[in-house]
C-alpha positions in Angstrom: -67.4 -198.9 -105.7 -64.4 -201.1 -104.0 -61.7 -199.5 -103.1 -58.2 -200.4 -104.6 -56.6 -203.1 -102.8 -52.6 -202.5 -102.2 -50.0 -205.0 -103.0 -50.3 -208.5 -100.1 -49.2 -207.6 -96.7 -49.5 -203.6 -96.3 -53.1 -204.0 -94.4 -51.1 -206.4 -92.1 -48.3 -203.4 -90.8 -49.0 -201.7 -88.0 -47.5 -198.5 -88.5 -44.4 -197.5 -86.7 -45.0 -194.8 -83.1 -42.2 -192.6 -82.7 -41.6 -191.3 -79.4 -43.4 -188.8 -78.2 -41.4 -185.3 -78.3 -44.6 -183.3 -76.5 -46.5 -183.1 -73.0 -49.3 -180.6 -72.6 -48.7 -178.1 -70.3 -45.1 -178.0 -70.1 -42.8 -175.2 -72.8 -39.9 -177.7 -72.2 -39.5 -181.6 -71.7 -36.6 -184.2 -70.9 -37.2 -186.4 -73.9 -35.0 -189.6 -73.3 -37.5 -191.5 -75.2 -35.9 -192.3 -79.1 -32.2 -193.2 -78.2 -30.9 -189.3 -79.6 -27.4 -188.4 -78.7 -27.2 -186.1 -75.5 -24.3 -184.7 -76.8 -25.5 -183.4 -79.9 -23.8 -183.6 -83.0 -20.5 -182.2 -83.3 -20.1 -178.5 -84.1 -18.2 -179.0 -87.4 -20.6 -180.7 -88.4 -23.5 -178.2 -87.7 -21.3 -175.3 -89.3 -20.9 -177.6 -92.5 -24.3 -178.1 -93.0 -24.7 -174.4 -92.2 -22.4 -173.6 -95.0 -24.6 -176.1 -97.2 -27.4 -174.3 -96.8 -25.9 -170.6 -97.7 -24.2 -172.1 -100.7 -27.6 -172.6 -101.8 -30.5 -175.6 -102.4 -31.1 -175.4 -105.8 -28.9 -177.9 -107.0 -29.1 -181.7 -106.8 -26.7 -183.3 -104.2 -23.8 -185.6 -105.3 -25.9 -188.9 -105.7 -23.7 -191.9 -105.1 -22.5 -189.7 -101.8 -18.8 -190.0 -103.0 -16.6 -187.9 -100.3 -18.7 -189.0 -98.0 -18.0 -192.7 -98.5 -14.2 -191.6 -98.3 -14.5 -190.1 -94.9 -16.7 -193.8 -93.5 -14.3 -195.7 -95.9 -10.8 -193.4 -94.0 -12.8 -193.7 -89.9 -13.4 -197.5 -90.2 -10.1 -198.7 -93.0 -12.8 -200.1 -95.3 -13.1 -199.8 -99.1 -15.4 -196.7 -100.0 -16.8 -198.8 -103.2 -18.2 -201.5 -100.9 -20.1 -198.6 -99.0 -23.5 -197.2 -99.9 -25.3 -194.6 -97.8 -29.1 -193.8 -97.4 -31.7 -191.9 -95.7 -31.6 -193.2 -92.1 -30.5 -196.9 -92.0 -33.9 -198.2 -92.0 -34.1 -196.9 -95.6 -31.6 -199.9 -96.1 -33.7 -202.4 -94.4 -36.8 -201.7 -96.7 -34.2 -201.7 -99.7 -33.2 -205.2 -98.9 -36.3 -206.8 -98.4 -37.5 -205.2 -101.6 -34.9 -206.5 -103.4 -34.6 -210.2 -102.4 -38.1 -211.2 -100.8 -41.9 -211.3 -102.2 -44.5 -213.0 -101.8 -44.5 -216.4 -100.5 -41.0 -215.7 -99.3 -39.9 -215.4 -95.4 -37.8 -213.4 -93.8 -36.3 -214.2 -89.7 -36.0 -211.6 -87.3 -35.6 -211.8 -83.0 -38.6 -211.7 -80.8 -37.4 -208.2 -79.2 -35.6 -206.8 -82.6 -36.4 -203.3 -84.1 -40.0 -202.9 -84.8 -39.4 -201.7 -88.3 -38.0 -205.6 -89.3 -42.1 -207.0 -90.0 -43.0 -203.4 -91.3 -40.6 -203.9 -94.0 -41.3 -207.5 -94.1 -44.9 -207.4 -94.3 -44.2 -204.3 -96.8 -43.2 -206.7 -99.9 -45.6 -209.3 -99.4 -43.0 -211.4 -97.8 -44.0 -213.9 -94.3 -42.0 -212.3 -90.8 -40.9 -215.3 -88.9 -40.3 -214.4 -85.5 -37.5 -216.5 -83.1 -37.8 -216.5 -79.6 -35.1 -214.7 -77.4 -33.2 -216.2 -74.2 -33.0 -213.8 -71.5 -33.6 -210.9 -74.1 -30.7 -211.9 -76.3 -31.0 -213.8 -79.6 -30.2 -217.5 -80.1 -28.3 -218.7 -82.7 -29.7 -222.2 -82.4 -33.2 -220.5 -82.8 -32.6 -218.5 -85.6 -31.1 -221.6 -87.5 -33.6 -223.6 -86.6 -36.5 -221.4 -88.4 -34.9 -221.8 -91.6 -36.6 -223.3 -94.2 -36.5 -223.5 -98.1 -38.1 -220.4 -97.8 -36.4 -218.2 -96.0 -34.5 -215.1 -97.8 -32.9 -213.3 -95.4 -32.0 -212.8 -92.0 -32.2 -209.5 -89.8 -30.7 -209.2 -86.6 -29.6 -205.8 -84.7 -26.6 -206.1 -82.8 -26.7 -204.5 -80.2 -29.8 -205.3 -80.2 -33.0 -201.8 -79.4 -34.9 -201.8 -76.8 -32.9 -204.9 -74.5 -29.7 -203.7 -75.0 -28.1 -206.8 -75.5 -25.6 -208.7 -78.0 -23.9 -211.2 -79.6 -20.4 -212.1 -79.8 -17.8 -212.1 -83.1 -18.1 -216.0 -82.5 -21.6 -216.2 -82.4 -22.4 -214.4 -85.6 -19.7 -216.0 -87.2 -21.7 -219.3 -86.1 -24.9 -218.1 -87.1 -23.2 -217.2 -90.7 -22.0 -220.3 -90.9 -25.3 -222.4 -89.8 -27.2 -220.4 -92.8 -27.6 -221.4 -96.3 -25.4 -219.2 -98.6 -28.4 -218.0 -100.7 -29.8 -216.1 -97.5 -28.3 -212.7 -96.6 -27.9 -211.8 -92.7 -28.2 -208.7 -92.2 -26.2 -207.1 -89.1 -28.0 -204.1 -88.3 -25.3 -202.0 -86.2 -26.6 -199.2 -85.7 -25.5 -198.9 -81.9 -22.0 -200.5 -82.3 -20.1 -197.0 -81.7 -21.0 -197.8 -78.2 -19.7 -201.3 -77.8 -16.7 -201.7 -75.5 -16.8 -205.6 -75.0 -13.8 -207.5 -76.1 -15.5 -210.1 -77.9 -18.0 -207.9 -79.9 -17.9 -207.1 -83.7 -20.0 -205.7 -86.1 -19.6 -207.7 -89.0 -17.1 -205.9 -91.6 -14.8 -209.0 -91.0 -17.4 -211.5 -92.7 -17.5 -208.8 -95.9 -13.4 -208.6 -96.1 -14.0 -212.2 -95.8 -15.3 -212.6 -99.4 -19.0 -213.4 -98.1 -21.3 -212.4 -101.2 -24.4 -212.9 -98.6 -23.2 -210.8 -95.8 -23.8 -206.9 -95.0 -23.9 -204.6 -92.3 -26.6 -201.5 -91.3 -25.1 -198.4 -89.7 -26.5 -194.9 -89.2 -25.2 -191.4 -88.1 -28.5 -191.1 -86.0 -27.4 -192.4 -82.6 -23.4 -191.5 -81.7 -23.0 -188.3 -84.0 -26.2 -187.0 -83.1 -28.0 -186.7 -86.8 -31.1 -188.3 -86.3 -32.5 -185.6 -87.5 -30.5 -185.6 -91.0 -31.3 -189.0 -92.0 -27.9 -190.6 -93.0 -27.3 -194.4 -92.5 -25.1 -196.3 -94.5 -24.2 -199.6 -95.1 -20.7 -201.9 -95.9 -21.6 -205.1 -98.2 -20.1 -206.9 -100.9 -20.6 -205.3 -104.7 -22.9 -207.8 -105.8 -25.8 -206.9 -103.3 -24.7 -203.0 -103.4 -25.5 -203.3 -107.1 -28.8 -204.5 -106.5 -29.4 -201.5 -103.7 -28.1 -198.6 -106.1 -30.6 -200.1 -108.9 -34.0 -199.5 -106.3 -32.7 -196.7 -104.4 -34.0 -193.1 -104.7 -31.8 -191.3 -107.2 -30.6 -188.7 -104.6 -31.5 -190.5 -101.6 -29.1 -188.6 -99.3 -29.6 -184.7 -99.3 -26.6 -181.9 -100.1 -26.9 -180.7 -96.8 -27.4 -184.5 -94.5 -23.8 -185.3 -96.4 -22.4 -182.4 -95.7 -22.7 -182.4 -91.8 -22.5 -186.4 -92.1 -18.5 -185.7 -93.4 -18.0 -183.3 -90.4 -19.7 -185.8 -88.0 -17.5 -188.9 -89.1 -13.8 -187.2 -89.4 -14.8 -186.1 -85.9 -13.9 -188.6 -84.0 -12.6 -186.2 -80.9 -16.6 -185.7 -80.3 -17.6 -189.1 -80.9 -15.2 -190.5 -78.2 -16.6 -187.7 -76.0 -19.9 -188.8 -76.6 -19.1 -192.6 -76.3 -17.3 -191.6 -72.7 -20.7 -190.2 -71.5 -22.4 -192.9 -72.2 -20.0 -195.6 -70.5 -20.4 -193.4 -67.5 -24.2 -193.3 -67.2 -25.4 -196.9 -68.3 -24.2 -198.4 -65.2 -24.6 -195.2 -63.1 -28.2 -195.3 -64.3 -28.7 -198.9 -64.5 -27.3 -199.7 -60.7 -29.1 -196.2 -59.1 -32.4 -197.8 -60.8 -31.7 -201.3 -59.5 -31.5 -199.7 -56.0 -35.1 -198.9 -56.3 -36.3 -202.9 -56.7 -36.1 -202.5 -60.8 -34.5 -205.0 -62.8 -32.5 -203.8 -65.6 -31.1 -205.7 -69.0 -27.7 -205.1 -69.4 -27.3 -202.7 -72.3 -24.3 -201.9 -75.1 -26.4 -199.0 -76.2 -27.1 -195.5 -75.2 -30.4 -196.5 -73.5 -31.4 -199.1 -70.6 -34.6 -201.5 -70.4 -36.3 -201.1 -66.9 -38.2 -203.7 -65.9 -40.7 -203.1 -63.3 -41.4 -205.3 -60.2 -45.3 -205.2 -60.6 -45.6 -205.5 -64.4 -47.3 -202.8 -66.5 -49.7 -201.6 -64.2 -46.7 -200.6 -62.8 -44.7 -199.4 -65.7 -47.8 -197.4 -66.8 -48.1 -195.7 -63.6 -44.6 -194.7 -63.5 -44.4 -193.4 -67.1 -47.8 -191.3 -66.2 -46.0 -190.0 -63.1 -42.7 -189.3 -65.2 -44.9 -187.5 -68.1 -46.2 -185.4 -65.0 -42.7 -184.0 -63.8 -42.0 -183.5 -68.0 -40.0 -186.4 -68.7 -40.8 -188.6 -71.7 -39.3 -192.5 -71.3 -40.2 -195.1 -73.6 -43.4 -197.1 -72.9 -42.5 -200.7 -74.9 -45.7 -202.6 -74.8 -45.6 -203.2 -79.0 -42.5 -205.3 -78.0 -44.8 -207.5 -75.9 -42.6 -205.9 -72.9 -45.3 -203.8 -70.9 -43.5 -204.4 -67.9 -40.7 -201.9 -69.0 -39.9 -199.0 -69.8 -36.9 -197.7 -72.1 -34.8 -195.2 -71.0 -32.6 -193.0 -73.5 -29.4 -191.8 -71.8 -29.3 -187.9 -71.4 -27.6 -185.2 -69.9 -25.8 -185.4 -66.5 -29.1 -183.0 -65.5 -31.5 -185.0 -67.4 -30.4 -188.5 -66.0 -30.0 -187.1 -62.5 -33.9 -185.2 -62.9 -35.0 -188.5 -64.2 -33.6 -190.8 -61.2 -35.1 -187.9 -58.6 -38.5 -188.4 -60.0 -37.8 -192.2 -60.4 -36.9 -192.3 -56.6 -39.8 -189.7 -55.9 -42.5 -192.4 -57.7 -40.6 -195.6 -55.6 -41.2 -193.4 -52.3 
């Protein structure tokens, strides 16, 4: 007997690796391995999901997430009816590619973007086209240049995970402008809390703009510290946020994930908090690493990409002698960058525990 085939493209995913949480031996680790907030989330939000939870789970949650679009739509001046909210923002990305690609079809993504871009690719049949990076940051020219009468949408992260790095309001704009109006770009944001350059933007302007073919990613995993809630949302024009609502899950966003999400957002006194810690430590971290012969790519999000000296003999080595003092960093080989590692931001204990045993391994 043969077994069932799935649908063109599954057999061709390799499934996603989270980061480890674990090390044998050891009742407590420093995990600065998945980008998490240090910080935590913020304590209204924790008692609101608290008080979600005692009013009781039996019933369904609000579906189209309505107060909770109000509160986004209130932080970021944006129109709560061009909003739509998921599980996690990589929920999204699978929506999109479900809805506007197939087989036959191609969809662009950066040669260091989130790993998750060919899983959903490959997911609905469709062909990944990967564009090579300068430096560890996208290129425009590139990414224009892979177009082809095939090509459906576009998915770029800015900032981008694991380098860190970005493009400015100009250079999207650019890229928009290079790109037929039939494909969407997709600005995946979900580190733009972060962002304190001048010149950066995460996109709402090309939606307020009118653009039918434009939308951008967000999530409440990184900044407010919900990763483990699974809320991301997005800000797009109608016409595509139709489409989403139509393929969604019915209640996509549980009572409880909504409730501390509200919290979270009006919060904005523990998201600047959690911002200032992290403008502290990236180049605390990435100039005390430097020191020790590393090379670092200049980040915008809460992490830094270490590049070792010696390759990944190296970076192996010092991730095996990391795990051994109970910190957990981010081995990136299925980036095709072995010779790194990525390093989450943490505590002020955790990043200066992790730059002892960093300076212990370069000894």
């Amino acid at each position: 007997m043969h077994p069932i085939k799935p649908r063109n493209g599954i057999l061709n995913i390799v499934p996603y690796k989270a980061g480890d949480a674990k090390i044998e031996g050891f009742d407590k680790v420093i995990k600065l391995a998945s980008n998490e907030s240090p910080m935590g989330p913020s304590p209204k939000a924790v008692l609101a999901a608290k008080k979600a939870i005692d009013a009781g789970m039996q019933l369904y949650p609000d579906p189209s997430c309505s107060v909770l679009r109000q509160a986004i739509g209130k932080i970021h001046n944006i129109s709560p009816d061009q909003i739509i909210c998921s599980g996690g923002s990589e929920e999204l990305l699978h929506l999109l590619a479900k809805a506007y690609a197939s087989d036959g079809d191609e969809v662009i993504y950066c040669q260091y973007g989130f790993i998750a871009y060919p899983i959903t690719i490959h997911a609905v049949g469709a062909t990944p086209v990967m564009v090579k990076e300068d430096n560890y940051t996208a290129n425009v020219d590139r990414i224009i240049a892979a177009v082809t009468d095939k090509t459906k949408l576009v998915n770029l992260a800015n900032p981008n995970n694991p380098t860190g790095t970005y493009l400015s309001k100009s250079e999207i704009l650019r890229l928009r402008k290079g790109l037929r109006d039939d494909i969407i770009l997709v600005l995946d944001a979900a580190y733009a809390e972060y962002v304190e350059q001048d010149d950066y933007d995460a996109g709402f302007d090309l939606v307020n703009n009118g653009l039918e073919n434009t939308i951008v990613t967000r999530t409440f995993s990184k900044i407010y510290g919900l990763a483990g809630a699974r809320v991301g949302w997005a800000y797009g024009p109608k016409s595509i946020l139709d489409i989403l609502h139509r393929i969604r899950g019915t209640f996509n966003v549980s009572a409880i994930s909504q409730a501390a999400a509200i919290e979270a957002v009006l919060d904005q006194n523990h998201m600047e908090k959690a911002k200032a810690h992290n403008l502290k430590w990236v180049p605390k971290l990435s100039e005390a690493i430097e020191k020790l012969g590393m090379i670092v790519t200049p980040s915008q999000g809460n992490f830094i990409l270490a590049h070792f000296p010696k390759g990944a003999d190296q970076a192996n080595s010092a991730d095996k002698f990391l795990r051994s003092k109970g910190i957990i960093v981010r081995p990136v080989g299925n980036y095709d960058l072995a010779g790194a590692l990525r390093i989450t931001i943490g505590t002020d204990n955790e990043n200066e525990a992790l730059l002892a045993a960093m300076t212990e391994f370069f000894a």
